[in-house]
N, C-alpha and C positions, 0 to 999 in steps of 0.2 A: 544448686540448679545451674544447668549449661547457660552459657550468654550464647545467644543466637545473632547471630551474625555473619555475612560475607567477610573476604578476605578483600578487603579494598584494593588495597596494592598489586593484588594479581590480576585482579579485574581492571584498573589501570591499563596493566603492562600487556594483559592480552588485547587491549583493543589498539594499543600501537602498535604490536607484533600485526597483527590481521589489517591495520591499516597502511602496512608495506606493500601488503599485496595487491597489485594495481595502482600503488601511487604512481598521482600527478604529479607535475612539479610544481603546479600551485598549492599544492597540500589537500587536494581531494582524491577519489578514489576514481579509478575504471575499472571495474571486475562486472560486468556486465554478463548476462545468465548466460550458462553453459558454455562460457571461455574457459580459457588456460586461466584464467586468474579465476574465477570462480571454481573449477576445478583446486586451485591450489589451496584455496579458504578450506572447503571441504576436506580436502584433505587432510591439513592441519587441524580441523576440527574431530576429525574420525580417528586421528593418532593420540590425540587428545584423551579422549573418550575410552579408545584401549587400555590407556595406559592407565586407566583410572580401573579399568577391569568394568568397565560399564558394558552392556547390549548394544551394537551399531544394526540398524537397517535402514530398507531405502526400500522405495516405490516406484512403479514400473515410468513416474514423473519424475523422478530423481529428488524427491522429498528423503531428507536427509533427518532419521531420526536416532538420538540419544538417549538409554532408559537405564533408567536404576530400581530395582526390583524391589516389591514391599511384600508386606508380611502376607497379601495374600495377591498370586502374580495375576489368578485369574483376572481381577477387578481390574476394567477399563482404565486406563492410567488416568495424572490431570496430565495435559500437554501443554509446554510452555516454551515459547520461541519467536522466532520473526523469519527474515529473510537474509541471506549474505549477499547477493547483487545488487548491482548498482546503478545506476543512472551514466553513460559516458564521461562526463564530467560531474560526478556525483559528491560528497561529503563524506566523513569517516565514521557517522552515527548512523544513519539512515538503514535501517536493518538491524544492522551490524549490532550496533547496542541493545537492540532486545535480544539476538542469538548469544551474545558475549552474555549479557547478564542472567540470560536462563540457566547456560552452563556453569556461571561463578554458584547461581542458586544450586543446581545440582551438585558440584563440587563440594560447598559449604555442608550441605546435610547430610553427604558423606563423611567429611572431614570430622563431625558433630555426631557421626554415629546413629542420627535420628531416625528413627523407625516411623516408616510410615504405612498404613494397611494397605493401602495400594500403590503402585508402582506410579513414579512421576518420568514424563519423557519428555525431551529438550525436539524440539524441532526446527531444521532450515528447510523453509519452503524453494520453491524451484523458479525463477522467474516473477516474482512479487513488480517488477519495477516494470516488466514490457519494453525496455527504450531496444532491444534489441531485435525480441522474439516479443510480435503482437498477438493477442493482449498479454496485457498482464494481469498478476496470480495467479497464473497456468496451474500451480501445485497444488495451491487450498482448492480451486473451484475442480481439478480432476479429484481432489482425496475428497470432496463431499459428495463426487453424482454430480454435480452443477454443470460440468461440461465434460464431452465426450474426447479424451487426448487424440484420439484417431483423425480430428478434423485437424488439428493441428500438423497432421507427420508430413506435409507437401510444403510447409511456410518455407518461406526464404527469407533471411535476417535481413536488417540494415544493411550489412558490410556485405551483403551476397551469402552468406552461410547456410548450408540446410541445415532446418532444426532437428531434422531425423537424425542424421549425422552427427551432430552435435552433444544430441543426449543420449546416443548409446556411447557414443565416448563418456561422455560423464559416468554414467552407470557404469562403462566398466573399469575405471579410474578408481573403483571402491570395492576387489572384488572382496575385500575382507567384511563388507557389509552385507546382511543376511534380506533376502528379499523376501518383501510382502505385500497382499494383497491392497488396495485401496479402501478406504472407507470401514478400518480398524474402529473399532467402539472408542470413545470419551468420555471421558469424568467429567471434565472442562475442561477450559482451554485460555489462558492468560497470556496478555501481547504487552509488552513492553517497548516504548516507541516514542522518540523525541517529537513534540508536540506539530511541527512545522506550520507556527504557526505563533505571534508576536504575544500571545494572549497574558499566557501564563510568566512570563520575563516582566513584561510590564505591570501585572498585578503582587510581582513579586511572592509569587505564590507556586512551591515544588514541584507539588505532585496533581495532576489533572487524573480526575478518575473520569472515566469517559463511558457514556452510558449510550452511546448507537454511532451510527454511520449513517451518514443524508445519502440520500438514494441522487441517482448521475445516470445521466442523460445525454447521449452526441446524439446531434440532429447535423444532417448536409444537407444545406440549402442550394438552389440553385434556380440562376434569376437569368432569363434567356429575354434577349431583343435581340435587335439587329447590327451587324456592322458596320461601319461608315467610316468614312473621312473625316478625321479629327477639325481639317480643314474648312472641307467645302459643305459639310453638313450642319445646316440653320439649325436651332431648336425644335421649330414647328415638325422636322423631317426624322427627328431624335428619336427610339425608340432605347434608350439606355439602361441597361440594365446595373450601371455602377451608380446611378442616382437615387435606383429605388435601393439598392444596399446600402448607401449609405444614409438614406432617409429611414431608413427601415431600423440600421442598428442603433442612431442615436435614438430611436423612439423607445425602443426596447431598452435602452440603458438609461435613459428617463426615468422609465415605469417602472422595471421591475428592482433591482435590488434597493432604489431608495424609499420604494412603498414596502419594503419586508426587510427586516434587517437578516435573516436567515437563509433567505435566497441567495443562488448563485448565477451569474450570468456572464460566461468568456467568448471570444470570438478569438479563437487561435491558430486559423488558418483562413487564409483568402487568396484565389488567383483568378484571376481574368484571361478569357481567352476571345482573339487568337494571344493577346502578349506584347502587342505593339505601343508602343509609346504615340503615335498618330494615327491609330485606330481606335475608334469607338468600339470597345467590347461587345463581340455576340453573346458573351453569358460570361457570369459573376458568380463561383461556387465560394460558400466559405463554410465553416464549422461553426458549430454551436454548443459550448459546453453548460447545462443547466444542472443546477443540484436545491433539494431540498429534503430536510427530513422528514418532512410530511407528504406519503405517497398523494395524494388530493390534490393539494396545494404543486406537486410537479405534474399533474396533469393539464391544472390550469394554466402553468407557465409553458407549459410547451402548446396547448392549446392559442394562449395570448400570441408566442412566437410564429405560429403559423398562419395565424388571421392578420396580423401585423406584416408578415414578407407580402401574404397576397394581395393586400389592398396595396402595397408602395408599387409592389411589380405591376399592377394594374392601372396605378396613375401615369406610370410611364409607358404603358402600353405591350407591358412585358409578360413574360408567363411566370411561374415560379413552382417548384418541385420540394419538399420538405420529406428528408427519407429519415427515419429513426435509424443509428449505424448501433448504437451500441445505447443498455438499459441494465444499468446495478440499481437493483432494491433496494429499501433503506433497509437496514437494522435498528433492533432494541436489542441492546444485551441485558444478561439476565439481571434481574434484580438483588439476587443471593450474591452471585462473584461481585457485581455494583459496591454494593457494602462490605462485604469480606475485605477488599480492597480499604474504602474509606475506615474500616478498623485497624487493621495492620496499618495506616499512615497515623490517625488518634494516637496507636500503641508508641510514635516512633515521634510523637510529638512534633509531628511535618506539617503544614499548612495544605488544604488538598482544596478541589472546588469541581463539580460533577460537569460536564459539557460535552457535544455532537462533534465527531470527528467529521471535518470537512473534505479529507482524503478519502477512500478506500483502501483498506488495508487487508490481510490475509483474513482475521477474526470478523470480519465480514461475512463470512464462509461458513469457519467454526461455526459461525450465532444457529447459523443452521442445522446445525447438529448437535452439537452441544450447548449446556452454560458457559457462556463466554464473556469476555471483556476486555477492556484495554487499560493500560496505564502507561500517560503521556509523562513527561520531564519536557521544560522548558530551553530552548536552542537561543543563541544568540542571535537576534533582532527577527525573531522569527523565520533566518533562513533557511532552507532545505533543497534539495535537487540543486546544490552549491560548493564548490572546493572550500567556500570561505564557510561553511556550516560548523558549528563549534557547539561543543555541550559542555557546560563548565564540569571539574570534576566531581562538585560537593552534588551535582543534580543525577550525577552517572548513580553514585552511590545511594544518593536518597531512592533513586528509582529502582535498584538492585533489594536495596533494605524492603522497601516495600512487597517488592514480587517475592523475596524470598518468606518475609511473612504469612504472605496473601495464600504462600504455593503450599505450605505445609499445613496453613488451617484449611487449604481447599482438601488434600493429601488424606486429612484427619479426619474429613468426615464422612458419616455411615453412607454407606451404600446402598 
């Protein structure tokens, strides 16, 4: 009987090669969506992939697909992948490791000769991260219907870049890859993805099978009084609106995530205008980031956050505006790939433990078309969107072993 297995050492060595591209000199990555450095991944992955005598395509989003053909091609493939871009100052796992380890997967059961009835394909998504081109998961939410790429073709990047401009460079940076339409059928869909997040390091436990995504919520608030002289302006004369903000968000960070261990609650942007250091602010905008896996239970917190800004702006005699900017769904993944996963880690004698991805990630998307799911590895101290992000190597491989299990009994089964 074959021993089934990854090539460890290759898959190693290709995440240092691929972690050149865009190195910092702190030791993280810049390859940020539809640069010269993401360009360059892609293309080392597309040469790849020839050389191996595999299928290259790509989508009118620059979703970047790898397929190896089974014994009947009709049949929707499984599709397994992540992202290759990165955060500006990003890590060298972040993506990157579930793309690397799809392809060591696909590699291995070629190398293995393994027959599978329908055809398995590696995918890099186009934009997963956002830091450059908003939002982010431009590729999975264009390849499901979820969003129309056409609202995107006017955006203008961080750095000033058009995205129009941008991705038909990419697109044509790959004319060797054969183009195809959006929203191509699935078998299922398997994501591969350092944890980002302290859980699984500290419970000293491999592999996290991850059974949904908390549903995310940006709210912008904005708290309007009047402006004044820092000086000559009494309390009694005060109409502040930095007082009812910061009455507002301590009450809010009170209540909510200490009453729910599950809840999310950030404030990751604040400015005051007009900006003056001895002016009383006419208005106070800040962001509001909420998540929960339970659609209900984010209604009530976003319901709480907006009876809380208006009472505070009210005591200070202020107004207050609460705009929902942006609304990801929660996910369930499916139950079938849930456990196909937790068997292939039993088979491989790994420690595994089921849990809620706190992020949004591409298979977010997938849940919506196909059976999908995730499988985390454990990152050093929980860090991510970090140069210092590190995944030991025995967690790279456990996480590889896993997916390549997971890919060939999804692969094997009837249609």
């Amino acid at each position: 009987m074959i021993k089934v297995d990854i090539n460890g050492e290759r898959l190693l060595d290709r995440m240092r090669v691929f972690a050149e591209i865009g190195a910092t000199p702190a030791g993280g990555v810049n390859r940020q969506a539809l640069s010269d450095g993401d360009r360059a991944a892609r293309r080392l992955l597309c040469d790849l992939a020839l050389a191996r005598g595999f299928g290259v395509f790509q989508d009118r989003m620059a979703n970047l697909f790898v397929r190896r053909e089974g014994r009947n091609p009709s049949r929707p493939p499984v599709l397994i992948g992540s992202h290759l871009d990165s955060q500006p100052t990003g890590g060298q796992f972040d993506g990157a490791l579930g793309t690397l380890s799809a392809f060591e997967v696909l590699e291995s059961i070629d190398d293995l000769a393994i027959e599978t009835d329908g055809p398995i394909e590696v995918v890099a998504w186009t934009n997963e991260e956002g830091s450059r081109f908003a939002p982010g998961v431009m590729g999975s939410m264009a390849f499901t219907g979820t969003a129309d790429p056409a609202a995107w073709q006017s955006l203008t990047g961080a750095d000033g870049a058009s995205f129009a401009d941008e991705l038909a460079a990419t697109l044509a940076a790959l004319p060797e890859a054969t183009m195809r339409p959006f929203g191509t059928p699935v078998a299922a869909y398997l994501e591969l993805h350092i944890e980002q997040g302290p859980s699984l390091e500290k419970e000293n436990i491999p592999i996290g099978v991850v059974t949904g995504v908390q549903g995310t919520r940006w709210l912008l608030v904005t708290l309007s009084g009047q402006a004044g002289h820092a000086g000559t302006t009494s309390l009694a004369y005060r109409r502040d609106p930095m007082v009812a903000a910061a009455a507002a968000l301590h009450q809010l960070q009170e209540a909510i995530m200490p009453a729910d261990a599950q809840a999310r609650l950030t404030v990751g942007r604040m400015m005051t205008y007009p900006g003056s250091i001895n002016a009383i602010p006419d208005s106070v905008v800040f962001s509001i980031d909420i998540r929960h896996p339970d659609p209900d239970r984010l209604d009530g917190i976003e319901a709480e956050v907006r009876r809380v800004c208006e009472e505070q702006a009210a005591s200070q005699q202020c107004s207050c505006a609460v705009v929902r900017t942006f609304d990801m769904p929660s996910a369930t993944f499916s139950p079938v790939v849930v456990e196909t996963i937790e068997t292939a880690a039993r088979s491989l004698s790994l420690a595994s433990k089921r849990m809620v991805s706190g992020a949004f990630h591409d298979a977010l998307f997938l849940a919506r078309v196909a059976p999908s799911a995730m499988i985390f590895v454990p990152c050093r101290e929980g860090l991510s969107h970090n140069e210092a992000e590190y995944v030991a190597p025995e967690h790279i491989l456990s996480g590889a072993r896993v997916m390549l299990e997971t890919t060939i009994a999804l692969a094997r089964r009837p249609a």
